[in-house]
C-alpha positions as CSV (number, residue, x, y, z in Angstrom):
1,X,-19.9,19.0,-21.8
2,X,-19.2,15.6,-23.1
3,X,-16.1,14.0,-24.3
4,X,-17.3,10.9,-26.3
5,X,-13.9,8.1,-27.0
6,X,-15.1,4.9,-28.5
7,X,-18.0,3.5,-27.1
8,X,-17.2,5.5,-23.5
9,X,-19.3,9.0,-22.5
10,X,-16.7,10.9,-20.2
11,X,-18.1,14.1,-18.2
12,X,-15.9,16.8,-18.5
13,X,-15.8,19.5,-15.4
14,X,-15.8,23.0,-16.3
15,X,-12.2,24.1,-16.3
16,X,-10.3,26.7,-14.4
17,X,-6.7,28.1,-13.3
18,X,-6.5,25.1,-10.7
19,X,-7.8,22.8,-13.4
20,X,-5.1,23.1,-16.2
21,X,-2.8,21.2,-14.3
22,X,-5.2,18.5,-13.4
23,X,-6.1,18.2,-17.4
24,X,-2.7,18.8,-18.9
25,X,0.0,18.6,-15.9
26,X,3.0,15.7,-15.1
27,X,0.0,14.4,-13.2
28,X,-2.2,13.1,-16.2
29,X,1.2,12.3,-18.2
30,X,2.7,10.3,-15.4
31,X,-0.8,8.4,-14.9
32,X,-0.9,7.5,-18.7
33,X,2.4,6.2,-18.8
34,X,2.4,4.6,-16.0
35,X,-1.1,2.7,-17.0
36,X,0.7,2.0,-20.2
37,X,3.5,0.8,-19.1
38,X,1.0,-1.9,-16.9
39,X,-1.2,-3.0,-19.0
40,X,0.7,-2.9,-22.5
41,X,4.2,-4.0,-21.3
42,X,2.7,-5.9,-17.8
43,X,5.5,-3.3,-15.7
44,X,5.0,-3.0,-12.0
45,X,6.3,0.5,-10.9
46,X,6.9,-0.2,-7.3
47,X,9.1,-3.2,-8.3
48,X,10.4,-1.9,-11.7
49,X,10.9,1.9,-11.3
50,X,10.5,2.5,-7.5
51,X,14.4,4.6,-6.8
52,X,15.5,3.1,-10.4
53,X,19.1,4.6,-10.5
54,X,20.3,4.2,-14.4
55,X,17.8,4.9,-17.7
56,X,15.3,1.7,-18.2
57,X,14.3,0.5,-21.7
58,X,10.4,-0.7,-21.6
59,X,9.6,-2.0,-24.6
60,X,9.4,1.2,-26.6
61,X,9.4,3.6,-23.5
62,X,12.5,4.6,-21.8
63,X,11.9,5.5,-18.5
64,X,14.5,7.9,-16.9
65,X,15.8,7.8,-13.7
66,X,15.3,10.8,-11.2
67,X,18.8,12.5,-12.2
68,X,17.9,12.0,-15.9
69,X,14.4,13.7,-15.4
70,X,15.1,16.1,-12.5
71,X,18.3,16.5,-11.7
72,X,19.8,18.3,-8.5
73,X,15.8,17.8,-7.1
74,X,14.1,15.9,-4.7
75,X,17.0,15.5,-2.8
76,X,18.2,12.0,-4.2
77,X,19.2,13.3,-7.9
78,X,22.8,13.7,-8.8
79,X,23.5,17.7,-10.2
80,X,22.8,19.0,-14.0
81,X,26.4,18.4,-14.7
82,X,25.7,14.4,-14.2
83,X,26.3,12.4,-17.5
84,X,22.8,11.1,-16.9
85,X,21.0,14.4,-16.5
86,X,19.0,15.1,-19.8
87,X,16.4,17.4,-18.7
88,X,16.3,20.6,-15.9
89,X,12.8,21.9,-14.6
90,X,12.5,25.2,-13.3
91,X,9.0,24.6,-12.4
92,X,8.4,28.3,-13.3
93,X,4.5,27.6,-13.7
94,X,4.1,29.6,-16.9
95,X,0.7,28.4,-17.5
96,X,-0.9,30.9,-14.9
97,X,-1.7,34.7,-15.1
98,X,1.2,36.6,-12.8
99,X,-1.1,37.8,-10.0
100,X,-2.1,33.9,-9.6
């Protein structure tokens, strides 16, 4: 299969269980923000986000901080109850059958 954007042919693997998250996961969303976020707005994330504390306004993306994303995760978040906490994962992988 072939995914034809513009004047760019892209090969397309066959997908699986272990390739939904590849295609559709926080991986691919993280990796087109962050490439966004460099080349529209010129934004290096190991100077600009690397442990960034409050929210950040980048042009017109506002990039949350770890609390604000994930809070009471990862070890250096502040709990759900923080002022800045706007989001809770349960990372309950509802995208794969049950016997996975």
């Amino acid at each position: 299969r072939v995914l034809v954007k513009s004047d760019a042919m892209l090969a397309l693997p066959e997908l699986n269980d272990t390739s939904v998250m590849e295609w559709t996961g926080p991986g691919v969303f993280t990796d087109a923000v962050l490439d966004y976020l460099a080349t529209e707005l010129h934004v290096d994330w190991r100077t600009e986000l690397h442990r960034l504390r409050q929210p950040k306004l980048f042009g017109d993306v506002l990039v949350l901080s770890t609390t604000g994303f994930s809070p009471g995760m990862f070890g250096r978040s502040e709990s759900v109850l923080h002022p800045q906490a706007l989001a809770e994962h349960l990372f309950y992988g509802t995208w794969h059958p049950v016997d996975y």
